[in-house]
C-alpha angles and dihedrals in degrees: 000000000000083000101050089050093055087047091054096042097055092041085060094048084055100058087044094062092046115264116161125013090285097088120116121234125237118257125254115268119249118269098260109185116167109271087031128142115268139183136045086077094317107114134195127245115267117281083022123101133205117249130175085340087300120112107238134189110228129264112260098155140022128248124226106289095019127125111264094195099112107012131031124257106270086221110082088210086058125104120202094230114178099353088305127103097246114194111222112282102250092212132004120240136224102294079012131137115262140173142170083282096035101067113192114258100228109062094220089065128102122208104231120177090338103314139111099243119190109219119256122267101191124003127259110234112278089024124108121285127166129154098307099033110054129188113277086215115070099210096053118088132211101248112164089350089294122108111240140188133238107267107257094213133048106243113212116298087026134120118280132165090191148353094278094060087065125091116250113298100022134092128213100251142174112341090024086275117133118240143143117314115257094263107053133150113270121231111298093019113120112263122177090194124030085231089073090053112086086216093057094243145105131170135170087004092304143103107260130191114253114275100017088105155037130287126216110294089026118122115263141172093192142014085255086067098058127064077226095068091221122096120189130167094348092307128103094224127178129323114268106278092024104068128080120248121224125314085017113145107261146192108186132010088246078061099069133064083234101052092236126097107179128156094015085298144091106265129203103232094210097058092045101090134027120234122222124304092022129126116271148175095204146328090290087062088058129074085213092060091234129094118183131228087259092061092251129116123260136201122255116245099253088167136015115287119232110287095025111122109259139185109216127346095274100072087056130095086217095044087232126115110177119172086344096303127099116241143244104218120084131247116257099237120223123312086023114134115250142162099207136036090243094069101071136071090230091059086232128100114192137181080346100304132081116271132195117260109254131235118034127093088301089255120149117266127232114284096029131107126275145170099211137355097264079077101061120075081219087051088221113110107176112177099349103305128086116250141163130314095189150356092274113058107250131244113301096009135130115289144166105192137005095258088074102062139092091229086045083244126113109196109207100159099119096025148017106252100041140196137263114260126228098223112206117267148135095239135039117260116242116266091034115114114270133182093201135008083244093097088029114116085216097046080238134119125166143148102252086191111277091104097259135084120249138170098278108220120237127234121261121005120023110242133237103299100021128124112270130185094188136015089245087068098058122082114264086008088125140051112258138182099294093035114051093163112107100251103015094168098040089238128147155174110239094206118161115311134351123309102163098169127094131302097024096041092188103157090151121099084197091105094187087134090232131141098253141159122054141166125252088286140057108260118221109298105021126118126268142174103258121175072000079275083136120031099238129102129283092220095117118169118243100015102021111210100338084076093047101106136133112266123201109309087043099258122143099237121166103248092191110190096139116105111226091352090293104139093169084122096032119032104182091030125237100018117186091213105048104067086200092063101036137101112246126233117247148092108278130069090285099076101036113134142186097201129005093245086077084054121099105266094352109290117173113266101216135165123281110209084285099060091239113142110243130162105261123230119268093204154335097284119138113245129220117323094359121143115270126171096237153293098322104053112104096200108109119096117266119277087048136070136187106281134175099263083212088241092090093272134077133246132172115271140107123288109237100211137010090056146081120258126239100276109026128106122282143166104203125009093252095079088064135096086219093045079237119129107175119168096344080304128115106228133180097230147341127285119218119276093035121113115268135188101190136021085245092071097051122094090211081046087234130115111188101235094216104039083032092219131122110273146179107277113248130182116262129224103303101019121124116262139167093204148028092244079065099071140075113269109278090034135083142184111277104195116189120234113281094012123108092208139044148164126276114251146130113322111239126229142196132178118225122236114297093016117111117270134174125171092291104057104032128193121282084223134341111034146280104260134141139256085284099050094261121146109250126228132194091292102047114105122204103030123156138179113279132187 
C-alpha cells in the first residue's frame, strides 16, 4: 500500500514538471508602463515599484525644493543647502551673499567681502565724511574728511565753566579758560603729564619751554620729541590718561595711546598688516600689498625676478644681467672665491675672491650676509642675506647706474659698481630707510613689505627736498590755473647739468636731482606745519595757513586754491567734496593738479605725456556744449543734459525754463533741469556710493561698471599714475627705475629663498624645485625656491 502511494505521488510531480504534451502554459504577465495601475494581483514592471497603486520608477535625484538627504538634486545648478536642493541665487540682497557671479539685487548695493552692502548715507563718527557725504551725528564735525567728535574735555586756553570742563591736570581759572594749576614745575624740572609744567610741556619726562617740541599730531622718534610727553607710531599722540587704549572711538591717530586711529577705532600698528608668508584674504590683509592664490603673502617684487629682462645687475634679485635677463643662479657674497666680478654680489672680484665695495657708511651691500637689518644699507635683512627695501636702491648701496638710486646718484669714483650717494639735503629721499616720518621728506615712513621701514613716497608731486627727474614732478613745478607764468613758484628740478629754458628752468649746477627753488611761500603740495603737527612753515601760496591741511595719507600739504590768498569762497582752499571748490578733471590749465586730494571727488591727478600733473577723467561723459543725438541720450556730463540747441541739433547743457532747479522738490527726475531726482530733491549730480546708470550722472563722472554706482575715477591697466592708490582694484603703479611716474598694471611678485613658489609666482632669485632638486612645472605641488 506504502509502495503504490509513492508510485502515485511522484507520477504526479512528473506531469507537473512537464513531462509529456499534457502540460498547461503560463499565462501571459500583466501590461506594466510606467504610471500604470498596481496591487490587488496586478504587479509592476522590474526595477518599478507600486505607489499609491500607481507604478513608479524609483527615486534616484532630488527636484528643486526636495529633501537631499538620501539622493542627490536631479538639476545640476542646484546645492544641496541644509539637507534641501536650493536653486543659485540669482542676485544677492541687502545683507545678502554675493560673488563675481552673485551680483547684489539693488543696484546701489557693493559686494564687500562677500555681502550685499547698501551704500552710506551719512558717515559713523570716526568714519569718512566730505561734501556729499555728511556726519550721521550732529555733534560731530568733518573735520579731514573724517567725522570727529567734539573734544570731551577743554584743552588749555579753552572754555570752561568749571574744573571739571578741563582736561586732566588743568583748573578753570581767571576769564572761565582752562589752564595749569597755581603751583606747577618750572622748565628742566622732571613732569610725568604737560598739565604739571608751567609751560605746558613736557617732553622726555621734563619740563620743556613752549614751543621746543611737538604737539600732538607732530612727527616724533621719541617722547622727547613731543610736549606730550607720549610717542607712538611715529606720532606724538595724547598725554597718559588722556589718550584713548585700543578699539576706543576715535577721531584722529594723536587721539589714541597707540598713535593709530583706523576704522573709527584705535588700532594696534603691529597687527595691521601680515608679513610674508603669512595667511591672507587679500592684498589689504599684507604689508607687502600682495596675497597669493594660495592665500599666502608674497614679496613685492623690489627687484626683477630671475628671468625678467633687465638693463644692468642692479635692477636683479640675483645681481646678475646676463644677455638682458636677469639671471637664476645666486651671487657669490663677500670672501667667496670667484674668477670674475660678476660673480660677486659686490660687483667687485679681488685678489680672486670677492671684496666689499669701499667708501659708504660701511654698511653691507645687497646680496651679502647679515645678522640683522642694521647691517644692510637697505635695512632689510630676510633669511640671512640683505635685500631690497624698496623699488629704488638706499643710501650707500650697490649700484650700476643713477637710475638705480634713491638719490637718483651712483658714485663710482673709487669703484665700478658704485655706490649710492647721500646728496646733500635737509630731508630723506623717498625709498631710503627711516625710524620715524620726522627726516622724511614726506613726513612717511612705512614698511612697504620688505620687512623695513622706508620713506614712503606721496602721491602726486614729489616735495622740497624729494627726488625729481623732471621740473614737471616737482610741486609747483608747473604753471596752473591761477598761475599761468612758466615757472610761477620758482621750483625746480636740479638734474645734470644747466637747462635754463621753460619748462625745466634749471639754471643750478648743483645736480643733486632734488625738487629745489621756491618763492616766499609753499606751493601747492608741498609739505607744511599744520596744528604744528610738522615742523615746516604755514606760509602756504594761494590760501596761507587756512589750506594747510593733511591730505590722504595724513600729511599736512598746502591745497592752495585761494587767488591772492582770498579764501571768502573757499575757506580751506582746494576741497575734493565741494565741486565749487575743486579742481576739475581734463586736459588744459584748469585742471592742472599737484595731488589727487585738490581734484573733484577725488580723481587721481596723474602725468600727461608731458609729465605735467592733471585730474584725470573719471569717465566717457560728454562736457558742456558738446553734440549729443537728443533728448534721450544720457551722455553729457552732469550737470548737463541733451538740450535743442535752438539751430535745429542738440548739444549737453541745462534747460532754462520748463524744468525744476537743483534743490528744489521733485518726484521723478524728469521734472528736473538736471534729469536728477535724488531724494524728492532735485540734485545736480551724484554723490559717491548712489546707484548710476551712466558715467554722466555721476559727480566723479564715473559709474562702476560692476556695482553699477557712482565711484571715485581710477586709472585703468596702461594709464599713467604716481601711486598705487591711482590705479583700479588688482592693479597697481609700476614705476621704472629712476622715474617719479609710471603706468597701472598687474602688480609683479616673487617669492624669497625657502618660501613656496609654482609658474605663477616665480623666485625672486635661485629656482622652484621639490624636495629632490627637480625643477618643478605647472603640476608639481610643494615646490619652494632653491638656490
Amino acid at each position: 500500500m506504502l509502495r503504490h502511494s509513492l508510485v502515485a505521488v511522484l507520477l504526479g510531480l512528473a506531469i507537473a514538471g512537464g513531462c509529456g504534451k499534457s502540460r498547461t502554459e503560463p499565462a501571459a504577465p500583466p501590461s506594466c508602463p510606467t504610471g500604470g495601475s498596481c496591487g490587488a494581483g496586478q504587479a509592476c514592471c522590474t526595477g518599478e515599484v507600486c505607489v499609491a497603486g500607481t507604478c513608479t520608477a524609483p527615486t534616484t535625484c532630488s527636484g528643486t525644493g526636495s529633501s537631499c538627504a538620501a539622493h542627490p538634486c536631479c538639476s545640476a545648478a542646484d546645492t544641496c543647502q541644509s539637507g534641501t536642493c536650493t536653486a543659485p541665487a540669482t542676485c544677492g540682497p541687502t545683507g545678502g551673499l554675493c560673488s563675481g557671479s552673485v551680483p547684489c539685487c539693488s543696484g546701489a548695493d557693493t559686494c564687500t567681502g562677500g555681502t550685499c552692502v547698501a551704500p552710506a548715507r551719512c558717515g559713523a563718527t570716526g568714519e569718512a565724511c566730505s561734501g556729499s557725504l555728511p556726519c550721521c551725528n550732529a555733534a560731530d564735525s568733518c573735520l579731514a574728511n573724517v567725522c570727529t567728535a567734539p573734544a570731551s574735555c577743554s584743552p588749555a586756553s579753552g572754555a570752561c565753566a568749571g574744573d571739571a570742563d578741563c582736561c586732566v591736570g588743568l583748573v578753570c581759572g581767571t576769564g572761565n579758560v582752562c589752564a595749569a594749576p597755581a603751583t606747577c614745575t618750572a622748565t628742566g624740572q622732571p613732569c610725568t603729564l604737560p598739565s604739571q609744567c608751567c609751560s605746558l610741556a613736557c617732553a622726555g619726562d621734563l619740563c620743556a619751554a613752549a614751543g621746543s617740541c611737538g604737539a600732538a599730531g607732530a612727527a616724533c622718534a621719541a617722547k622727547a620729541d613731543c610736549c606730550t610727553n607720549a610717542c607712538a607710531n611715529g606720532l606724538c599722540t595724547a598725554p597718559s590718561g588722556t589718550c584713548l587704549e585700543l578699539a576706543g572711538a576715535c577721531g584722529q591717530s594723536q587721539d589714541c595711546c597707540s598713535g593709530l586711529c583706523q576704522g573709527g577705532a584705535c588700532a594696534n600698528p603691529s597687527t595691521q598688516c601680515a608679513a610674508n608668508g603669512a595667511a591672507c584674504q587679500g592684498g589689504a590683509d599684507c604689508c607687502s600689498a600682495f596675497c597669493g592664490s594660495g592665500g599666502t603673502c608674497l614679496a613685492g617684487a623690489f627687484c626683477a625676478a630671475s628671468g625678467e629682462p633687465c638693463t644692468s645687475s642692479g635692477e636683479c634679485c640675483s645681481l646678475q644681467c646676463t644677455a638682458g635677463t636677469c639671471s637664476t643662479s645666486t651671487c657669490k657674497q663677500l670672501a667667496a672665491t670667484c674668477a670674475a666680478a660678476t660673480e660677486c654680489c659686490s660687483g667687485l672680484c679681488t685678489g680672486g675672491a670677492c671684496a666689499a665695495l669701499p667708501g659708504g657708511s660701511g654698511c653691507t651691500t645687497l646680496g651679502n650676509a647679515c645678522a640683522t637689518g642694521a647691517d644692510c644699507c637697505s635695512a632689510s635683512c630676510q633669511g640671512g642675506v640683505c635685500t631690497s627695501s624698496f623699488t629704488c636702491h638706499a643710501y650707500f648701496d650697490v649700484c650700476y647706474r643713477n637710475e638705480e638710486c634713491c638719490s637718483g646718484v651712483c658714485d663710482t669714483s673709487l669703484s665700478s659698481p658704485g655706490r649710492c650717494q647721500q646728496m646733500p639735503g635737509s630731508c630723506t629721499q623717498d625709498g631710503n630707510p627711516c625710524d620715524s616720518g620726522t627726516n622724511c621728506c614726506t613726513r612717511l615712513c612705512l614698511d612697504m613689505g620688505s620687512g623695513a621701514k622706508v620713506c614712503q613716497p606721496a602721491s602726486g608731486c614729489r616735495m622740497t627736498g624729494d627726488y625729481c627727474d623732471s621740473t614737471a614732478a616737482c610741486c609747483g613745478g608747473s604753471p596752473d590755473a591761477l598761475h599761468t607764468s612758466s615757472n610761477p613758484y620758482g621750483v625746480f628740478c636740479d638734474r645734470a647739468g644747466r637747462h635754463p629754458a621753460p619748462p625745466d628752468n634749471d639754471t643750478s649746477t648743483k645736480d643733486d636731482f632734488r625738487c629745489t627753488g621756491g618763492t616766499a611761500c609753499n606751493p601747492p603740495g608741498n609739505i607744511c606745519g599744520g596744528s604744528g603737527a610738522v615742523n615746516a612753515s604755514q606760509n602756504c601760496c594761494d590760501g596761507k595757513k587756512a589750506v594747510c591741511k593733511p591730505d590722504g595719507n595724513g600729511i599736512y600739504r598746502c591745497f592752495g586754491g585761494c587767488p591772492n590768498n582770498d579764501c571768502t569762497q573757499c575757506p580751506t582752499g582746494y576741497d575734493p567734496g565741494n565741486p565749487a571748490c575743486c579742481i576739475p578733471p581734463g586736459t588744459g590749465p584748469a585742471s592742472v593738479c599737484q595731488f589727487r586730494d585738490q581734484c573733484c571727488d577725488g580723481s587721481p591727478c596723474v602725468p600727461d605725456a608731458s609729465g605735467v600733473l592733471h585730474c584725470a577723467p573719471g569717465g566717457s561723459c560728454l562736457a558742456a556744449n558738446a553734440p549729443c543725438s537728443g533728448a534721450g541720450d544720457t551722455s553729457c556730463c552732469a550737470p548737463g543734459s541733451c538740450i535743442d540747441d535752438g539751430a535745429g541739433g542738440w548739444k549737453c547743457g541745462q534747460p532754462t525754463s520748463g524744468c525744476t532747479a537743483t534743490g528744489q522738490g521733485c518726484a521723478a527726475g524728469g521734472e528736473c533741469c538736471s534729469t536728477l531726482c535724488v531724494g524728492a530733491t532735485c540734485v545736480a549730480c551724484v554723490p559717491s556710493g548712489t546707484a548710476c546708470t551712466s558715467d554722466g550722472q555721476c559727480c566723479s563722472h564715473f559709474c562702476d561698471p560692476n556695482g553699477h554706482v557712482c565711484a571715485t575715477p581710477c586709472v585703468a591697466s596702461g594709464g599713467a599714475c604716481t601711486a598705487d592708490a591711482d590705479c583700479c582694484a588688482g592693479t597697481v603703479c609700476n614705476v621704472p627705475p629712476g622715474a617719479t611716474s609710471g603706468t597701472c598694471g598687474s602688480a609683479t611678485v616673487c617669492a624669497d629663498m625657502g618660501a613656496p613658489c609654482s609658474t605663477t609666482v616665480p623666485c625672486c632669485v635661485g629656482f622652484c624645485g621639490n624636495d629632490v632638486g627637480e625643477v618643478c612645472t605647472g603640476t608639481m605641488t610643494g615646490c619652494t625656491c632653491l638656490e
